[in-house]
C-alpha positions in Angstrom: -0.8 41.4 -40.1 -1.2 43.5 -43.2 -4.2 44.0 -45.2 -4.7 43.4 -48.8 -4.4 47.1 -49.2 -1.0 47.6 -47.4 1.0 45.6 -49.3 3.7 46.7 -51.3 2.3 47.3 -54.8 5.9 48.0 -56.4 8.6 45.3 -55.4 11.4 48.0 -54.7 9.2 50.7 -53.1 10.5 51.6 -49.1 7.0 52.1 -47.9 3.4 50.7 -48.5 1.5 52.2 -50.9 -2.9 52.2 -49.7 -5.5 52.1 -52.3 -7.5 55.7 -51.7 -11.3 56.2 -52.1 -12.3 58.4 -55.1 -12.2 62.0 -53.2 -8.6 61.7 -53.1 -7.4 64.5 -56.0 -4.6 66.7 -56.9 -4.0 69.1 -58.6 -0.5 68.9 -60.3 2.1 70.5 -62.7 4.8 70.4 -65.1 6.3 71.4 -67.7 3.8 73.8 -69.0 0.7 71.4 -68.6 -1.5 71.7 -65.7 -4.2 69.4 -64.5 -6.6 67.2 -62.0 -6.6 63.9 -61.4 -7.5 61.5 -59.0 -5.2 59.6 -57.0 -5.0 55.8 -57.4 -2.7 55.1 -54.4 -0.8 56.7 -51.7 2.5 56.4 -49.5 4.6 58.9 -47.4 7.3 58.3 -50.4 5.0 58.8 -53.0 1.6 58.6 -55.2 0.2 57.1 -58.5 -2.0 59.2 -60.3 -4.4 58.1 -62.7 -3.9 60.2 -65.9 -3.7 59.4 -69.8 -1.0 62.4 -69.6 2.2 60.9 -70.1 5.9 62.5 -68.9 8.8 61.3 -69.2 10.8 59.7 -66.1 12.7 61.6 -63.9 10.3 64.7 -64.8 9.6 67.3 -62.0 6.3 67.5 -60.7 4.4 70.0 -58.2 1.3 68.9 -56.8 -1.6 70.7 -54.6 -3.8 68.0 -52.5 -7.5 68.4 -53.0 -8.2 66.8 -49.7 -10.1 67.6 -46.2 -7.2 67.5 -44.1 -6.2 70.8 -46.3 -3.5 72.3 -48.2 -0.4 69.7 -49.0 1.9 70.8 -51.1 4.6 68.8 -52.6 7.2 68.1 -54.9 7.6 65.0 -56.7 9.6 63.2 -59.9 7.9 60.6 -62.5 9.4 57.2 -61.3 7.4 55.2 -63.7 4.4 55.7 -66.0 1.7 53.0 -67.3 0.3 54.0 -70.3 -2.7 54.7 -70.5 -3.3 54.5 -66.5 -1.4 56.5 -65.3 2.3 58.0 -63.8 4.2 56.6 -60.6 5.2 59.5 -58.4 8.0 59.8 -55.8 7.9 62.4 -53.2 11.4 64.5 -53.2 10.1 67.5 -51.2 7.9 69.0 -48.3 7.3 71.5 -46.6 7.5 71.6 -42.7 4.0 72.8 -42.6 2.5 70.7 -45.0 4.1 67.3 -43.8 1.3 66.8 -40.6 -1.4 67.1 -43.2 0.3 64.2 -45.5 0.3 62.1 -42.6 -2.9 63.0 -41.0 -4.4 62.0 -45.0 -2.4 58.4 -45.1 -3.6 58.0 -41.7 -7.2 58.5 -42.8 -6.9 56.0 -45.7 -5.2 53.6 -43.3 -8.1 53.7 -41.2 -11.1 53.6 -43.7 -9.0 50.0 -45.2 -9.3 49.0 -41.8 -12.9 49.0 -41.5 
C-alpha cells in the first residue's frame, strides 16, 4: 500500500516522487547563474526544487547534493517550472560513484515517511 507521500505527484512521471524534510539542499547551476535551494521532492528520475529562479524548459542543469549521505553529483534538464515555486527537474546523468549515494538518500526519505 502506498503512502500519501509516494504517490505520483506528476500524472506522466515513471517513478514516485517523496516529499523531503527541509535539510535536503543542492547546490545547482546553469547557464551562468549559480545557486542553493532546497529540495521540495525527490525521485531516482528526478527532483523539484523550490526556487523563484526561473529557466526555460529543456535547460541543462548540474547539481551538487548538500546531504549526509555525501557527495551526489548529477546532471539534470528543466521539465517543468511553477512560477514562483519552483522548477521540475529530470535526472539525465550519473555518475557510477555517485548513484549508491542517490539511492542510499531516497532510501532515507522513504524511511522517515514511513514512520
Amino acid at each position: 500500500m502506498q503512502t500519501e507521500q509516494e504517490r505520483p505527484i506528476y500524472g506522466r512521471r515513471s517513478s514516485y516522487r517523496l516529499e523531503t524534510p527541509k535539510d535536503v539542499w543542492v547546490y545547482w547551476r546553469t547557464g551562468g547563474i549559480d545557486d542553493v535551494s532546497r529540495v521540495r521532492d525527490l525521485s531516482a528520475g528526478g527532483l523539484f526544487l523550490a526556487t523563484p529562479t526561473e529557466r526555460p524548459e529543456g535547460t541543462k542543469v548540474k547539481i551538487d547534493f548538500l546531504v549526509q549521505e555525501g557527495r551526489i553529483r548529477t546532471e539534470a534538464v528543466v521539465r517543468r517550472k511553477e512560477s514562483p515555486n519552483g522548477l521540475g527537474l529530470k535526472f539525465t546523468a550519473i555518475t557510477e560513484e555517485d548513484c549508491p549515494r542517490l539511492v542510499a538518500l531516497i532510501d532515507r526519505m522513504r524511511d522517515s515517511s514511513i514512520s
